[in-house]
N, C-alpha and C positions, 0 to 999 in steps of 0.2 A: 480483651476489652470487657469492662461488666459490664452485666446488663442494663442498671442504670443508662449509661450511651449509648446501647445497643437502641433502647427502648428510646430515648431523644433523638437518636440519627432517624428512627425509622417515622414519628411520630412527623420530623418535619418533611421526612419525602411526600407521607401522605396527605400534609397540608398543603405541599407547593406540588402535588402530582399533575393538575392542570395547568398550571405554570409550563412546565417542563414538555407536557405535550405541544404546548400552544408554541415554544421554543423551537424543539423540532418540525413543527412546520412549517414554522417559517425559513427556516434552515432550507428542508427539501422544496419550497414554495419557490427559492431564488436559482434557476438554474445554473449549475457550474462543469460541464458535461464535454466543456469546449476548449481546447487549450487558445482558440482565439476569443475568447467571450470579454465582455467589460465584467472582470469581476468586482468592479465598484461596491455595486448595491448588494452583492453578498458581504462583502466586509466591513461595509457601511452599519448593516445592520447587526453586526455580530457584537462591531465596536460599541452600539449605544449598547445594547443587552449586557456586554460584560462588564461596561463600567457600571452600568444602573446597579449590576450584583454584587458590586466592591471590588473586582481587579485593579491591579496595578498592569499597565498597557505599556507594550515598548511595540515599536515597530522598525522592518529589518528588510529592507529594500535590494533585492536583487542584484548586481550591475546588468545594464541591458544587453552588452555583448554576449555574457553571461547567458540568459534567457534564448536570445536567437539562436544560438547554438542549438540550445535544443530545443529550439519551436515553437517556444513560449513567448507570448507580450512580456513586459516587466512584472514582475511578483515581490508583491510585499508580503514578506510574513510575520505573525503578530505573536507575540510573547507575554503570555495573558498569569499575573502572579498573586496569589494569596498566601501573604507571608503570617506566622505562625511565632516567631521570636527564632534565635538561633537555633540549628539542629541541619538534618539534610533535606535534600531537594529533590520531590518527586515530579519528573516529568510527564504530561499524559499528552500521548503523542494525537493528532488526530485531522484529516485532510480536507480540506474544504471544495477540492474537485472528485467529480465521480466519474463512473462508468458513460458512458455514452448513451441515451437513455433507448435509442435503437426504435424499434417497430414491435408488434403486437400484443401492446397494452391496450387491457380493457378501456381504461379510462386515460385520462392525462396524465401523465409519468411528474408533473412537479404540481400537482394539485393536491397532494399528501391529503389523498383521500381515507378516511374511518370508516372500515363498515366491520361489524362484532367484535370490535378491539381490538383491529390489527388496522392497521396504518398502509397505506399503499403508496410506494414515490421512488425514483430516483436517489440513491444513497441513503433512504431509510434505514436501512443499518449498515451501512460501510460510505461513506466513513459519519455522518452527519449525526447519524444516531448514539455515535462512539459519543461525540463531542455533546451531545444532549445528557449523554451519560456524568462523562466529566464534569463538567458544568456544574449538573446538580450535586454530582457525590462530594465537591469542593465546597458546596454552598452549606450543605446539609453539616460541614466539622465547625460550622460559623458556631452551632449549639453546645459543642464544647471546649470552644477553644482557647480556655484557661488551662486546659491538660495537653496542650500538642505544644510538640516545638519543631519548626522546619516549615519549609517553602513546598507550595503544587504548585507547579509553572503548566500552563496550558502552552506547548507548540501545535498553533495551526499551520497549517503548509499547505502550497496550493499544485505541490505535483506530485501526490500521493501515488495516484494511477500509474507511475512510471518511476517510484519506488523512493524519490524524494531528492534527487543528490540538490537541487535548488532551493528546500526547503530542510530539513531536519539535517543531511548532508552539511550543506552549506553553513547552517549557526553553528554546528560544531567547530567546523573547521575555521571557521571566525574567529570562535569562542565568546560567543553570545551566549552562547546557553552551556552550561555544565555540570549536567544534575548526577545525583547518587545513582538513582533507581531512574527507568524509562518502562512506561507500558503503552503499548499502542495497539490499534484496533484489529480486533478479529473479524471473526463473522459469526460466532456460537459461543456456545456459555461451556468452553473448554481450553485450558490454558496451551497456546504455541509456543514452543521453542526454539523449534525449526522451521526454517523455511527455505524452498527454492532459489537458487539466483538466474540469471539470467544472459546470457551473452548474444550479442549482434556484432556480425561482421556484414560490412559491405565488401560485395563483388563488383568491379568496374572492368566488363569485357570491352575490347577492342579490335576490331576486323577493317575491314577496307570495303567499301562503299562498291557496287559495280549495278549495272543493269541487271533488272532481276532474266528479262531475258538470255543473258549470259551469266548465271550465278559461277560459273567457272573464274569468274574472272576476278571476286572479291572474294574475301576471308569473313565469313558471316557471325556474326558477334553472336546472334540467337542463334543460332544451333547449338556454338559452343555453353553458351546460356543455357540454352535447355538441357544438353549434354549436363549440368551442373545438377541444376533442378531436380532430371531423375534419380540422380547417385545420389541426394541429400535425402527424396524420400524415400530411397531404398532403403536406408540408415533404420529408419523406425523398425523393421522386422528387428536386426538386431540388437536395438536398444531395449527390447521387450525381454532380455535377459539379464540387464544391468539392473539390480532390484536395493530400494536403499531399506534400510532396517529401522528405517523410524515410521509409525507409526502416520498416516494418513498420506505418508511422501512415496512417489509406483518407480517407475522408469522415468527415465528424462525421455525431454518431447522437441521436437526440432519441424519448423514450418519454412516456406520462402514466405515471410511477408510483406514484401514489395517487388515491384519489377517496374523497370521505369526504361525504356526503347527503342527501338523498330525506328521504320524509315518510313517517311509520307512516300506515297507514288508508287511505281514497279520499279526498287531497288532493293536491293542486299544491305541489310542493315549491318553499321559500320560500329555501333556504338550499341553496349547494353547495361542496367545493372541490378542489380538485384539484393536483398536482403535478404542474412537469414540469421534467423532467432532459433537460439538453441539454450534450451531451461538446462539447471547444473543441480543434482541432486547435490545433498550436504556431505557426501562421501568423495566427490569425483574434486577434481586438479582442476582450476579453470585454463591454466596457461595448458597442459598437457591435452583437453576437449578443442582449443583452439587452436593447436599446431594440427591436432587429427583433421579439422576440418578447410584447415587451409591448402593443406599439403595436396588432401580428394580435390577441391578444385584447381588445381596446379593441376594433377594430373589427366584432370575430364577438360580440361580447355583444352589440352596441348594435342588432343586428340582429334581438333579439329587444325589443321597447319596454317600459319603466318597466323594464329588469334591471341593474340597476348590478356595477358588480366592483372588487375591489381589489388589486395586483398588487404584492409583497414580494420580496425576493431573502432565501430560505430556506438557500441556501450558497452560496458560489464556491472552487473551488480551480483556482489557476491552473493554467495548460500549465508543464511543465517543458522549459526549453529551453538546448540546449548554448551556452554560452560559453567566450570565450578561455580562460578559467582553469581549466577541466577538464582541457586539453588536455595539463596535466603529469601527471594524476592517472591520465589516457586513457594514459600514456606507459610508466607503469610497469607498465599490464596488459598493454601490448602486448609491452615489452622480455621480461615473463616466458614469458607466452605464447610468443611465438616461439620462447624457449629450450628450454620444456619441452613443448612438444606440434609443434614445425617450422613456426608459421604466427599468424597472431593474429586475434584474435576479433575475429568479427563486430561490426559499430560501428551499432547500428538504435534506432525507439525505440518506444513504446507505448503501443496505445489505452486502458489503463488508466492511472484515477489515483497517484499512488506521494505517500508524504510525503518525498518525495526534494526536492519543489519548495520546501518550507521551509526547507531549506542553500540551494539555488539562489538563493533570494528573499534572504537574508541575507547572502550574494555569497561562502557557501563552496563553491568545487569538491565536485560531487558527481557519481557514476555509479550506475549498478542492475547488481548482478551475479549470476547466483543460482547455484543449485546445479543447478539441471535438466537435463535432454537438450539437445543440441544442438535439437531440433525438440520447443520448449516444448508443441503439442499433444497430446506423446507422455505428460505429465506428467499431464494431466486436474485443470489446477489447477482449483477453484471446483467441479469436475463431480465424478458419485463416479466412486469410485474410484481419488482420488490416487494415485500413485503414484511415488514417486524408487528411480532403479537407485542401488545405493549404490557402485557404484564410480565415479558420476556424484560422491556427496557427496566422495571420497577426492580427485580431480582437483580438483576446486573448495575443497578444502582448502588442501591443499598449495600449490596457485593463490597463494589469500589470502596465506597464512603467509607466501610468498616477495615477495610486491608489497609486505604491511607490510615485512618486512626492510628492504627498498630505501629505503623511503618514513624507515625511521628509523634505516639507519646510521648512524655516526658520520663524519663529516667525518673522510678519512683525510689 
């Protein structure tokens, strides 16, 4: 890109730079933390914002069956588009539910407080800050948009936290949406190509009910249960050896996180079940991590006699993992990057899940980019006290705005 646009993209970020903060906080002001919440008045006001700034709005209703399955009220998700004349279609992927905003914030976690030019809130940079991102860097190609050809579609989705299959999942597999390129949100100013996935299996133990005064008499579902429990975390010492060779990604990590129970009164619990989540570096088999783990429970129940079990795969989201075909998309962050800050980002990938893997799975080039610190712990994503420097969002602006450029000039 010359510098001519270089110098117009940057010229209107910093005419509309309070625009974009007043944007994002209104964003982080609406809390979205809940998979039960009225997300109304979040998309209510996303919807006037985007149209006031020229999108083209489609909207992509969930089925409700659909949703309860997994937890959720109904989800609408919004398909926000700035068309350019023919050419391809960059998606910016970006989530309009966060982290759970939790306990020990200084102040109010959705009050997107300012103090020395860093912003404090609930999804201030994952995902709300992404989308503050977008937003502008789509508005800012308005300045030269007699030299682009092709489509920035904005998917927002509202199950980001739990890796998206009801949102970005879901339009794909519709075919609502069908972009060339996909990027979606990081948490630092370092390009991901990898990421974790994720597997859950439910355990449902079975025993027989007896006076606890006579526990001889029933087959105790929690024992066997806890018989489980321990074997799953003995597991971590040796997973401290399985080590993946990409950059920012360790061992894989495995929790029980649910246990659901026990008997009212003095009785022998008959009935138990339990979760567990086990992360999938981008090297390992998900079918062959899920027979390992089925099989350790088969054999830690049966050790307790008459306790049967029954073992379900409750979710799977795969690893996200780089191919040939990012490698152009990788190209035009790095050609910007080098121009505009003397060196190019970081290329690492991520022990968290991302719905980044559902472009990957449908074989479109996809990256993770965020707005964050170079040194994404600096951020305290998921933790309180979020926080994004905003001249961290201004860099990561302009970033975007100039790699779309590239990604959709015109054939000179």
């Amino acid at each position: 890109m010359n510098a001519e646009n270089t110098t117009k993209i940057r010229n209107y970020l910093t005419a509309h730079r309070a625009a974009q903060f007043r944007f994002l906080a209104d964003l982080v002001r609406h809390a979205t933390d809940r998979t039960d919440q009225d997300l109304a008045p979040f998309t209510d006001m996303v919807i006037v914002n985007l149209s006031a700034f020229g999108f083209e709005l489609d909207f992509h209703t969930v089925p409700e069956d659909r949703c309860r399955n997994l937890g959720y009220n109904q989800l609408t998700n919004i398909v926000a588009r700035r068309r350019f004349g023919p050419g391809p279609t960059v998606a910016l992927v970006a989530n309009g539910d966060t982290a759970l905003a939790g306990e020990g914030w200084r102040g109010e976690p959705f009050a997107a407080t300012i103090v020395d030019g860093r912003m404090f809130g609930r999804g201030v940079v994952s995902a709300k800050g992404a989308l503050a991102a977008y937003v502008f860097a789509a508005r800012a190609l308005s300045e030269i948009a007699d030299q682009l050809a092709g489509t920035i579609e904005l998917h927002i989705i509202f199950d980001g936290e739990a890796d998206g299959d009801l949102g970005s999942g879901w339009l794909l597999a519709e075919n609502f949406v069908a972009p060339d390129y996909a990027i979606c949100p990081g948490t630092s100013h370092s390009l991901i190509t990898a990421a974790n996935g994720t597997l859950q299996l439910e355990v449902e133990v079975r025993g027989r009910r007896a006076p606890a005064s006579r526990p001889e008499d029933g087959r105790d579902a929690l024992e066997a249960a806890s018989r489980v429990m321990a074997k799953i975390y003995g597991l971590r010492d040796g997973y401290k050896n399985i080590k993946s060779d990409i950059p920012g990604i360790h061992a894989p990590t495995v929790v029980v996180s649910e246990i659901h129970g026990g008997a009212r009164g003095r009785a022998v619990s008959e009935r138990c079940r339990i979760t567990i989540t086990r992360s999938l570096i981008p090297e390992e088999n998900a079918t062959t991590v899920e027979n390992e783990i089925t099989n350790l429970v088969g054999i830690e129940v049966t050790r307790v006699p008459g306790v049967l079990c029954k073992v379900r795969r409750k979710g799977l989201s795969l690893p996200l993992t780089a191919g040939e075909k990012i490698q152009k998309l990788v190209d035009y962050f790095q050609a910007q990057s080098t121009a505009q800050w003397a060196g190019p980002l970081p290329e690492v990938g991520t022990a968290t899940g991302t719905m980044a893997r559902h472009y990957a799975a449908a074989g479109i080039p996809v990256v993770l980019y965020g707005v964050g610190p170079a040194n994404p712990a600096e951020a305290q994503v998921g933790a309180a006290n979020e926080v994004l420097d905003l001249d961290d969002l201004r860099k990561s602006t302009e970033l975007l705005s100039m790699v779309l450029a590239d990604i959709l000039q015109t054939a000179e």
